[in-house]
N, C-alpha and C positions, 0 to 999 in steps of 0.2 A: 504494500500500500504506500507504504514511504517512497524515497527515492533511496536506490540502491547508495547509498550515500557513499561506503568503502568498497563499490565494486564499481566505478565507474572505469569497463572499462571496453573497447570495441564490440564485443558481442552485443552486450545492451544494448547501445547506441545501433547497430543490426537489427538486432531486437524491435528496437521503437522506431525505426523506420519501415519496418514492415516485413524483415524477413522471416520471422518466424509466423507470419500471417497465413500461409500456405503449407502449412504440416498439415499430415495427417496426424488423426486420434481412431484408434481403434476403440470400438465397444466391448465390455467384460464386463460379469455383475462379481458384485463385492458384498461383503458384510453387513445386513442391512440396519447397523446401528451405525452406519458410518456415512452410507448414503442409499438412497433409492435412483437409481440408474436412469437416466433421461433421454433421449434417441433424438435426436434430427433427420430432419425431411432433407438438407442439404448432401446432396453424394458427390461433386465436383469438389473435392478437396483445392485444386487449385483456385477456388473464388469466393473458397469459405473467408469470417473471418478470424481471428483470435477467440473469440466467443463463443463461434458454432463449432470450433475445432472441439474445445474444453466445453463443451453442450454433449459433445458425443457422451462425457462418460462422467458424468457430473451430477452429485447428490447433494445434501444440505450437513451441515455438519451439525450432531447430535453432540448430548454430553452423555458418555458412559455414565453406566450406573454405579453403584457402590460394590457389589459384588465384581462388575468385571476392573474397575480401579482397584482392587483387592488382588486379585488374579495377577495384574498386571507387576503391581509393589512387589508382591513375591517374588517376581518372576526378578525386578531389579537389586532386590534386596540378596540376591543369590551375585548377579551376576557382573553386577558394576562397582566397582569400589570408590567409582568417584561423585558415586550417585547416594544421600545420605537417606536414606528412607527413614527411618525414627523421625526426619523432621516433616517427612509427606504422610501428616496426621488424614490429609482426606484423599488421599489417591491421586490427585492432577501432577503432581511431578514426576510420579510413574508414565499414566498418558504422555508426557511432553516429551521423556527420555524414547517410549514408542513409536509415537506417531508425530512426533516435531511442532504437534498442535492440540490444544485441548479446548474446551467449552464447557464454562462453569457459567452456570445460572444464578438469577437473583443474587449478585453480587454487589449490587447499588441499588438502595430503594427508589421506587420511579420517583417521588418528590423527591428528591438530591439529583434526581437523575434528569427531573424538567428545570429546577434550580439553577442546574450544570448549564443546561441549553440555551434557559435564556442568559443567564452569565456571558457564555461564549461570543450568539448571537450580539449583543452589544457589543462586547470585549472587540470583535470582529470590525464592525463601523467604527469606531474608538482608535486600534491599531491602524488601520486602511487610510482614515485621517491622516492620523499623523505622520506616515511613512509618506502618502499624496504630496504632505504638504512638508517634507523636508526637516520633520521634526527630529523625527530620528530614522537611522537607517532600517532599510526590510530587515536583512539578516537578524537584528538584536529585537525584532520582534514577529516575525515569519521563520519557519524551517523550508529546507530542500521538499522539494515531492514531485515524483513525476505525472506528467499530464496537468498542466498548473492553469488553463483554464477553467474558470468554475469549481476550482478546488484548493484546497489551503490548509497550508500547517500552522495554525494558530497557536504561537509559544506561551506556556501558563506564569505566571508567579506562583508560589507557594502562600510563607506568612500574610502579604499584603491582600489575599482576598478568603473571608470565609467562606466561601463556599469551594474554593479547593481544598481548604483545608478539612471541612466536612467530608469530604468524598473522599481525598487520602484518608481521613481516621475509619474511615466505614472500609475500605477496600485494602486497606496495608495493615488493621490492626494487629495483633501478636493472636495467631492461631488463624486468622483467617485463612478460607480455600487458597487464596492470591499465595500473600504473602507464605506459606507454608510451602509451594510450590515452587515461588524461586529460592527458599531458604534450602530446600531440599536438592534444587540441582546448581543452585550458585553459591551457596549459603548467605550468613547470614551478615557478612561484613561485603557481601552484593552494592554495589554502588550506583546509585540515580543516575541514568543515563540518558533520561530523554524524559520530559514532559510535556505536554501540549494537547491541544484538541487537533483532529482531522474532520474537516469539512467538504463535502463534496455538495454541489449544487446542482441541480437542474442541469441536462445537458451536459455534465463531465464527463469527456471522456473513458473509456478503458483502457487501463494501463496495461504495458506489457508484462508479463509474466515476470519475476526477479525474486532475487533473495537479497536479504538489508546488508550483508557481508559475505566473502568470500568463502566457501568453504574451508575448513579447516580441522585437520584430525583430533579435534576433541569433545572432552562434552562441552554441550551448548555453552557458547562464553556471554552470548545475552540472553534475554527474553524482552519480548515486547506483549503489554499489556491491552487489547483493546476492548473499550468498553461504550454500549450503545446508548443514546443517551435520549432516542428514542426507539419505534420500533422500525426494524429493519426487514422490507420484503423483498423477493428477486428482481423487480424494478427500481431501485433505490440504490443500486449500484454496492450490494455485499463485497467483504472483501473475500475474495479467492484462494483459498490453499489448497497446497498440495500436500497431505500427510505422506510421514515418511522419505522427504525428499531434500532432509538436510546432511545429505549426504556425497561423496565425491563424482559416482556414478550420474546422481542426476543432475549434478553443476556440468560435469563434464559434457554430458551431453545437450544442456541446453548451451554451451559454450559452442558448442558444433554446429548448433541451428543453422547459423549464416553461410558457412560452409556447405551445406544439403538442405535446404528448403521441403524437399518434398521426404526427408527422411523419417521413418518409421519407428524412431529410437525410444528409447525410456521416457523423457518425457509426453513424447506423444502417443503412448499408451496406458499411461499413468493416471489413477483416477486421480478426482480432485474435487472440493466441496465449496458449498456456498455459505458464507457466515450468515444467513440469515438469524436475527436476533429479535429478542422480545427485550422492551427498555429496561435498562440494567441489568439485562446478560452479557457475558464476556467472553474473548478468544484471546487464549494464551500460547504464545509462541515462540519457536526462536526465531534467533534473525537470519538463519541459515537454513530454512525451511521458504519453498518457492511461492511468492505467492500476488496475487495482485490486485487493487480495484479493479471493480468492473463499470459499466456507464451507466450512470443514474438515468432511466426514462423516464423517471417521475416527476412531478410537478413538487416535490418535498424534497426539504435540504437534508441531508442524513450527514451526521456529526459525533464524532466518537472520540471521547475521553480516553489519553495513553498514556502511559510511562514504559521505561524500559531502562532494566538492571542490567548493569554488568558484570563477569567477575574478572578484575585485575590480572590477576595472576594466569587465566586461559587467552584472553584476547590478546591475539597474534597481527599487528602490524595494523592498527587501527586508525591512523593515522591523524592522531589528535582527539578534539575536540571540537575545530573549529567548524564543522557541520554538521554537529547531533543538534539535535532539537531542544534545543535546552537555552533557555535565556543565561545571556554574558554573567550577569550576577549569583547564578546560579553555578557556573561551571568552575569556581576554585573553594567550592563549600566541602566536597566531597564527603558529600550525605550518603551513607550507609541504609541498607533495609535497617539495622538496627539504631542508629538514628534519626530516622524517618519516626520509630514509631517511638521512641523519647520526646521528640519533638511533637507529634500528635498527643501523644499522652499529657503534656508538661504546658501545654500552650493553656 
């Protein structure tokens, strides 16, 4: 949904000019907690678009239950060592370590969660002002994103507004689904990496398919948080993932795209889901899981509350700070999940 911020690098730019607009996508059915399979009328793969390709094999992304989050912990609590289960008290950091993406529900109450919106909404005319008129620069109050008509990374403050600060204490407190989640796969000296709202309006385009960083042989070294702030249907432009595709196989071969257009590889056989959301449900992910907006047909702004942690010590060649989404004031605080929630607790 972002811009690929630490991957900018010739594929993409391929990528969004259109070369990967003519793959094929093969049909297969999958796991029906994961998605229900959707077929296209379109058979001329050469005049499909990005959309009808990822239509062939395309379901809604669900949140596992409690029994199969169970299943899954076991399964990491055997086999990963850099994965801490004791702290994934409710199953979703098992799911992220699986499937590179999870879906947790009622994670913000819809009042925080309509609070949040109109917040934004103003925050939005307010920023736009003043950047217009020379006040202060885009960057120290917009992030990167690609497809940037009709859409926008509106950068948050923390202390200076309650109602962020409402929605951090509800969504990061100590034991929450969230926060237990990245404590469990980044821990818990995890570090703020990104704050801000994403807004897409009317008429934004679809982004091309991407992952927020380069693949890299570890466990996840981010996660990124999104959360709906109203509801979200398949006209509203959901964002897109592809579970289980934070990995080197499927970089590599969307890195190939431009290369073979019409080729038949991993990713264009690979299923993939629609975050369709009900307000104040959430999609948890890494940044190394593929994934993208799609184009809002509707006549409603759809607008989503994010953050994203890191862990120091995994992130390999990040190159800075100076394009996460993170306001200037914010970027030499180095607020920890466990200061985060000192700070919500103590305010």
């Amino acid at each position: 949904m972002k811009a690929s911020k630490f991957a900018v690098i010739q594929v993409f730019f391929s990528v969004a000019n259109g070369f990967f607009m003519h793959n094929g996508r093969s049909t297969r059915s999958h796991s029906t907690h994961l998605l229900s399979t959707v077929q296209t009328e379109a058979t001329d793969v050469s005049r499909m678009t990005e959309g009808q390709i990822l239509a062939r094999n395309q379901g809604h992304l669900e949140m596992k239950t409690e029994s199969q989050r169970s299943i899954t912990k076991t399964k990491h609590d055997i086999e990963d060592s850099d994965f801490d289960s004791s702290s994934d008290l409710h199953g979703f950091g098992s799911v992220l370590m699986d499937d590179g993406v999870a879906r947790i529900d009622n994670v913000l109450s819809k009042k925080n969660a309509e609070r949040m919106r109109n917040y934004t909404n103003n925050l939005l005319k307010d920023t736009s002002y003043a950047v217009e008129k020379g006040i202060f620069p885009e960057l120290s109050l917009f992030g990167n994103v690609y497809c940037k008509e009709n859409r926008y990374d509106l950068l948050l403050p923390i202390e200076a507004s309650e109602i962020v600060m409402d929605c951090l204490s509800e969504v990061l407190c100590e034991g929450s689904p969230i926060s237990t989640a990245i404590e469990s796969v980044l821990g818990s000296d995890a570090e703020l990496y990104e704050l801000s709202t994403l807004i897409s309006d009317p008429n934004s385009s679809a982004q091309p398919l991407h992952p927020d960083i380069l693949y890299q042989d570890t466990i996840h070294p981010i996660l990124t948080c999104f959360i709906a702030l109203q509801d979200i249907d398949e006209q509203m432009g959901p964002t897109v993932f592809m579970p289980k595709s934070a990995n080197k196989e499927h970089h590599d071969d969307l890195g190939n795209r431009h290369l073979d257009p019409n080729a038949n590889g991993l990713v264009a056989t690979s299923y993939n889901v629609l975050g369709t959301l009900d307000s104040g449900d959430c999609t948890l992910y890494s940044a190394m899981t593929l994934h993208c907006g799609s184009a809002n047909k509707s006549n409603k702004r759809r607008s989503l509350f994010y953050f994203s942690f890191r862990n120091n010590d995994l992130l390999e060649d990040e190159g800075g700070r100076m394009n996460v989404s993170l306001r200037p004031e914010l970027k030499d605080r180095n607020l920890t999940l466990k200061t985060m929630q000192d700070l919500i607790e103590n305010r």
